[in-house]
C-alpha positions in Angstrom: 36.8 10.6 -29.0 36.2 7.2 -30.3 35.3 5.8 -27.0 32.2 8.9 -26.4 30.9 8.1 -30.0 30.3 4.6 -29.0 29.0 5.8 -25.8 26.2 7.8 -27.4 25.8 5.2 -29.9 24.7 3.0 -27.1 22.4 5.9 -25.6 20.7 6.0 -28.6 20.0 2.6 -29.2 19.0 2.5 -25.9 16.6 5.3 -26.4 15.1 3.9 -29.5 14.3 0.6 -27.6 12.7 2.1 -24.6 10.8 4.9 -27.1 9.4 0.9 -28.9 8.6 -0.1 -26.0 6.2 2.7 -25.5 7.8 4.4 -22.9 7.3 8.1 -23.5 8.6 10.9 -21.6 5.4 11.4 -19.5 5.5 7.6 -18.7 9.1 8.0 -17.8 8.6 11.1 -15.5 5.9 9.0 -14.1 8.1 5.6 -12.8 10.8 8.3 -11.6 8.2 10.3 -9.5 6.2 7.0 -8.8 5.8 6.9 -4.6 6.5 3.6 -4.2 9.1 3.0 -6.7 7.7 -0.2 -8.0 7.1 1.1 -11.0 11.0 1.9 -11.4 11.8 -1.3 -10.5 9.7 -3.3 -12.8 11.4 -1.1 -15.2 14.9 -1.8 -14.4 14.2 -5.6 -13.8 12.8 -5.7 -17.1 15.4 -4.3 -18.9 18.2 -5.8 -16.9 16.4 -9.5 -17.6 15.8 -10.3 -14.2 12.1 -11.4 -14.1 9.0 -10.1 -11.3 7.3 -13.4 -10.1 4.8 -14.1 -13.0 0.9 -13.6 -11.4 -1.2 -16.4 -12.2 -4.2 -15.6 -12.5 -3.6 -11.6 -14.2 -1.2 -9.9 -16.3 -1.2 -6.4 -17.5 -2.0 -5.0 -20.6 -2.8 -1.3 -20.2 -0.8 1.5 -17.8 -2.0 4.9 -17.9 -1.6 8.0 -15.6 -4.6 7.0 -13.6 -5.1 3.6 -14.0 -3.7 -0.1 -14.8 -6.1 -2.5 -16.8 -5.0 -6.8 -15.8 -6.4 -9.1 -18.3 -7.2 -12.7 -16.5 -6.2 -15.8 -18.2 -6.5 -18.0 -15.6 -6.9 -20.3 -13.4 -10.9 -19.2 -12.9 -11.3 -17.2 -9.4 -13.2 -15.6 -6.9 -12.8 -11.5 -6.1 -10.3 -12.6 -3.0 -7.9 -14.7 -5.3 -8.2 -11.8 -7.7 -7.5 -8.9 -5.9 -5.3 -10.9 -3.5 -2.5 -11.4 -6.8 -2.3 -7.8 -6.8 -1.1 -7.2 -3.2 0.1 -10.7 -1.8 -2.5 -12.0 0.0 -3.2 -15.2 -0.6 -7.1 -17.1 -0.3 -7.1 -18.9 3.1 -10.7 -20.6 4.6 -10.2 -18.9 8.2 -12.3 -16.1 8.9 -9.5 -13.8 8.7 -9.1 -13.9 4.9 -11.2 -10.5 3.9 -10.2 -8.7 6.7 -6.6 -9.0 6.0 -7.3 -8.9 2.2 -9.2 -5.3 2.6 -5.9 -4.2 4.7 -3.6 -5.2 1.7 -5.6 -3.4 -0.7 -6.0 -0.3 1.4 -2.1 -0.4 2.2 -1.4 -0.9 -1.5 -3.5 1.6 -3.0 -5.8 -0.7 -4.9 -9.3 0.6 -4.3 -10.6 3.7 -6.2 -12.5 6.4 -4.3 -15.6 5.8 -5.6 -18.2 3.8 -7.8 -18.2 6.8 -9.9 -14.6 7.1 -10.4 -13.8 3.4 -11.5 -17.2 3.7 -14.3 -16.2 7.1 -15.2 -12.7 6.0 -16.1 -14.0 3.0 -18.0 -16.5 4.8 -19.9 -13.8 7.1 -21.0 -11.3 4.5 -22.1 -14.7 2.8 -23.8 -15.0 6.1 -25.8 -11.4 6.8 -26.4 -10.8 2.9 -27.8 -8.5 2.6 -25.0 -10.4 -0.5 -23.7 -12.8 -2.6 -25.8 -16.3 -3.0 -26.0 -17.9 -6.4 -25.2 -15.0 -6.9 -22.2 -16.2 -6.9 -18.5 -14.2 -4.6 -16.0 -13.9 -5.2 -12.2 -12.7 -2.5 -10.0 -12.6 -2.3 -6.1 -13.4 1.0 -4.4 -14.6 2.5 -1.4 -18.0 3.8 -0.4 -18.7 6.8 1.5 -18.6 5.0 5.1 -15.2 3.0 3.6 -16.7 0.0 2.9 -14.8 -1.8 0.4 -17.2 -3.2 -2.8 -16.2 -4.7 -6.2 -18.2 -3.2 -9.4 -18.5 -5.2 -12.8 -18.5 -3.0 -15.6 -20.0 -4.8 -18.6 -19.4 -2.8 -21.6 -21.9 -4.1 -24.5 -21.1 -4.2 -28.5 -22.8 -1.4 -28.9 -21.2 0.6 -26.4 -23.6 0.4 -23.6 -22.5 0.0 -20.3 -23.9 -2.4 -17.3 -22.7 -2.1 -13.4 -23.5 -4.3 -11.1 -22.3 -4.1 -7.3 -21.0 -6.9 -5.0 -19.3 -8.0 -2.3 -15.2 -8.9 -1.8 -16.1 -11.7 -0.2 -18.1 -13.2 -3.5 -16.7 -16.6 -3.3 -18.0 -17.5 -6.9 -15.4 -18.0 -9.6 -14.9 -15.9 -12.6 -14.0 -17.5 -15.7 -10.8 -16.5 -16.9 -12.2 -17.0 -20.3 -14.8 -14.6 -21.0 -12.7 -11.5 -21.1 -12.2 -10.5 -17.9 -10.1 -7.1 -17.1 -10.0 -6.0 -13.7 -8.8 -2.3 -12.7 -6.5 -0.7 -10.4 -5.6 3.0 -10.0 -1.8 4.2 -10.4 -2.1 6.8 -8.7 -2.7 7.1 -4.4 -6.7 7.2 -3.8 -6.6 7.1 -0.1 -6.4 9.7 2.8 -2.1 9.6 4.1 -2.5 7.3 7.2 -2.2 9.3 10.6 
């Protein structure tokens, strides 16, 4: 009898330290059911100790059921080193790079379906308090002729929102300092490969 007590004991301090952590039930159901399973194993690696590689130019501050929000804190980068920490790829000055970048993110699930998709969801957290005003938001999506384009997302004091369209291969750097949050949805956005 003793040796159940201290069983649940440890169950529910267990509980209690995962429910702190902000790990609901939904968010729970979600890592099981999550396709790829890397959800699940961030999970258990962080609660077993064993650390993911750190990325070094993002790290995530916001999960939700249809997106994740990456806060950049450095080094400054272009939309290839950016992206690329997401999904592996790595910046290389052969012609190559985007190419096999755009296959990563497709692979990987990175890109949203749409301009309207990746604003809409923004706009929403924006109103919601989920994200904060005066932040700029990249996303990656795909046009209707899948085309893959990054969209900036400046979201004023005020609440008013910018967008502003460019290319993956914009090779100019981004300052890791002025707030930067790029986008990526949780969930899978593109058509099952035949």
């Amino acid at each position: 009898m003793e040796g159940i007590r201290k069983a649940l004991n440890k169950t529910s301090q267990f509980m209690q330290k995962l429910a702190q952590a902000g790990l609901t039930e939904e968010l729970m159901n979600n890592i099981i059911n999550s396709p790829d399973n890397e959800m699940a194993e961030t999970m258990v690696s962080s609660l077993s100790g064993r650390s993911q590689p750190k990325n070094k130019f993002l790290t995530q501050i916001h999960i939700d059921k249809t997106a994740i929000v990456h806060k950049m804190y450095g080094p400054d980068a272009c939309f290839e080193e950016i992206f690329g920490s997401l999904c592996g790829h790595i910046k290389k000055e052969e012609t190559n790079g985007i190419p096999a970048l755009i296959e990563k993110l497709k692979e990987n699930n990175l890109l949203f379906s749409s301009k309207e998709t990746g604003v809409n969801y923004i706009k929403s957290g924006v109103k919601s308090g989920i994200h904060n005003k005066g932040f700029t938001y990249f996303f990656a999506y795909l046009d209707e002729d899948v085309n893959i384009f990054v969209s900036r997302v400046e979201v004023g004091s005020g609440g008013s929102v910018y967008v502003c369209v460019g290319g993956l291969s914009d090779d100019c750097e981004w300052s890791a300092g002025r707030e930067l949050r790029v986008v990526v949805p949780t969930t899978k956005t593109l058509e099952p490969k035949s």
